[in-house]
N, C-alpha and C positions, 0 to 999 in steps of 0.2 A: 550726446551721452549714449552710449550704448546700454541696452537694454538687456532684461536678466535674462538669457537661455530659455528655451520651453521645450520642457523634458516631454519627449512622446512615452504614451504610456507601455510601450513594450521596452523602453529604454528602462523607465521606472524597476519594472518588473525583474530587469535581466537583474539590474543590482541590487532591487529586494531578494533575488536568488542568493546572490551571491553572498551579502551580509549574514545572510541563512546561515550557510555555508561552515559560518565560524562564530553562529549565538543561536539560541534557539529563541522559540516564539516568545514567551516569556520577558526576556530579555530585550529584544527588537522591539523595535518604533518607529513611528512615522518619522518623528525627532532625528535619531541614528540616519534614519534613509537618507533626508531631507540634506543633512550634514555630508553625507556618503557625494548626493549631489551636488552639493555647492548651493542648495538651495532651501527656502524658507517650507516650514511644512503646510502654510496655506496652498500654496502654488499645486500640493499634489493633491489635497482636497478637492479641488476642482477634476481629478481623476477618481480616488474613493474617495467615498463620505466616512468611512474609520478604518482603523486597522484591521480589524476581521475580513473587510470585504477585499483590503489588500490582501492580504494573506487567503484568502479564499481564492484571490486570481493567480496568482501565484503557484499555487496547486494545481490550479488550472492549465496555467501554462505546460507544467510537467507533464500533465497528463495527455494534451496535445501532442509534447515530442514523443511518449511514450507509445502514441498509436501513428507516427507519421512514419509511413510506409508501408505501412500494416495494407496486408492483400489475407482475405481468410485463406486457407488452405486445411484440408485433411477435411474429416468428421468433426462433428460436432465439438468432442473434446477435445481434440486437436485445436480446435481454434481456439476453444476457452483456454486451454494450458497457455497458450501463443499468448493471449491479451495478458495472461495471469505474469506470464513470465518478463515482459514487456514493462508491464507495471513495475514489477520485481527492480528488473534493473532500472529502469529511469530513477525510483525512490535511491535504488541505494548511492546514485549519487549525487544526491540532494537526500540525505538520510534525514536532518531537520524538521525538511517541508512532509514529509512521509508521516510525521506524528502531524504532521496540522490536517495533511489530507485525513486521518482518521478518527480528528476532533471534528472539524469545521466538514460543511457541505459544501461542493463545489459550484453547483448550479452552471456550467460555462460550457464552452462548447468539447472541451475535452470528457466533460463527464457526459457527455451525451454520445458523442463516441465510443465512448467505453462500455455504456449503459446499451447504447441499440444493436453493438456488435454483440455482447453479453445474451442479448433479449434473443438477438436472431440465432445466436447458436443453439439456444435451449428450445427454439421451436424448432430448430429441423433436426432435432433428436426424438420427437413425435411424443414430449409431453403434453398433456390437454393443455388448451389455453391456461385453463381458471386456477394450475396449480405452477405454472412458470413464474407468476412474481414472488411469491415463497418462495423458491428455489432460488431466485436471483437476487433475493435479498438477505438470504443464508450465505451464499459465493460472497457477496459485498463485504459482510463482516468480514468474515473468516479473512478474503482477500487484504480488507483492515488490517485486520489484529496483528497477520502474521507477518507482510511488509512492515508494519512501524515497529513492530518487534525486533524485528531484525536490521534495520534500520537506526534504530537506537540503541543496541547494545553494538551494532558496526562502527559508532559515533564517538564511544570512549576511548581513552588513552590506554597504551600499553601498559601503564603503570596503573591504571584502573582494573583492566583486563585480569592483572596479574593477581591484584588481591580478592577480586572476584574467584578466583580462579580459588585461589586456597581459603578463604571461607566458605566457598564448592566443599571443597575435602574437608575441613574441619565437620561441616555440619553433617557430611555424606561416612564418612570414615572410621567420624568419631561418636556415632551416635551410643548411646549405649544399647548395647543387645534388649535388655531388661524391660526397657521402657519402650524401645522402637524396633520391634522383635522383623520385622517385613523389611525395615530398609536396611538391616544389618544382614540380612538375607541376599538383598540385591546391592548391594553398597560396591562390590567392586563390578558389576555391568551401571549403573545407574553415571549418565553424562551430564555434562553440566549444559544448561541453553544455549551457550554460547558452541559448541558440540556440531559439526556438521548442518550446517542450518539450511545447503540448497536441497541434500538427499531430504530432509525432512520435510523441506516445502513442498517438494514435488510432492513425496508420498501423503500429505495429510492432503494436498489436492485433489489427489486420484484416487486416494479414497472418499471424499466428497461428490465427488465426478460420476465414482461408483456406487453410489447410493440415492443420485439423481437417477443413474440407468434403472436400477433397480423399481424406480415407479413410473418407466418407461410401460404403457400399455404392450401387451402381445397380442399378437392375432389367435383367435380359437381354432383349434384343432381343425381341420378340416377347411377352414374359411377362403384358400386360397381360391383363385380367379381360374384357374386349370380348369379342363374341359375333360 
């Protein structure tokens, strides 16, 4: 009699991506996976002990492909933009796993990649040790918010998109002067989220970028090593 299959756990994995793909976490289950496999959901227990900790590797794995091949190159911001940008697109095509990465903690070796390459570009920009992990844990949000952001409004339907789109302008168009005197002001520049969302990444990054430099230490007047 032949024996049931034994799913290795980057196999698990690739089709936990994949079932991602077209449900969100909510929805997904060990159940669904197990099924997906041809197989019973003990068998993957024996890999995670729940669904969090799947979905937590899962993340992981993304965040892996995300930094494989990654060489720093430039300055400082230059590399943080790189990892930022990296992340970027790896989430957007797993736009799903990009809201778990921003619920759940990853703990795995992609986050640690991403975490010590993060760490080491903020110390050879010459801020003092003792204010780098505030700054590195301001990037992490932000880096959050704005990938699952975008990430999840990339996820809906056209026919979603659409009436998004004109409850946009009802609410923006239509406001009445009277009561909402500022946005009947700006109602024809005012865009809707869904609006140019790379030029916006970038710029909300590099103004974060630039408010790091900003408590970058200087040298005093005079201090230079010149003879």
């Amino acid at each position: 009699m032949t024996g049931r299959r034994r799913w290795s756990t980057e196999e698990i994995l690739d089709t936990a991506a994949e079932l991602l793909r077209t449900s969100d976490a909510e929805s997904f289950s060990v159940r669904r996976l197990a099924a997906a496999l041809g197989t019973d959901s003990s068998s993957l227990y024996r890999h995670f002990r729940n669904k969090t900790e799947l979905l937590r590797a899962v993340t992981d794995r993304i965040l892996i492909a995300a930094m494989d091949g990654y060489h720093p190159e430039g300055d400082w911001k230059q590399r943080i933009t790189t990892v930022a940008t990296r992340l970027r697109e790896a989430f957007g095509r797993h736009p799903q796993v990009a809201v778990i990465w921003a619920r759940y903690v990853s703990g795995g070796t992609g986050s640690r990649l991403v975490i010590e390459e993060t760490l080491t570009a903020l110390r050879a920009s010459g801020l003092p040790d003792e204010e780098i992990p505030a700054h590195y844990h301001r990037l992490a949000i932000l880096l959050a918010a704005l990938i699952s952001s975008e990430a999840a409004a990339g996820s809906i339907t056209a026919e979603e998109h659409e009436q998004g789109l004109e409850s946009f302008r009802v609410a923006v168009l239509g406001a009445d002067p009277a009561r909402f005197p500022a946005l009947a002001r700006f109602s024809r520049d005012i865009r809707p989220l869904s609006d140019n969302r790379h030029a916006v990444f970038e710029a909300i990054l590099a103004a974060q970028l630039s408010a790091i430099e900003a408590r970058i230490p200087r040298p005093a007047p005079g201090s230079g090593t010149g003879t």
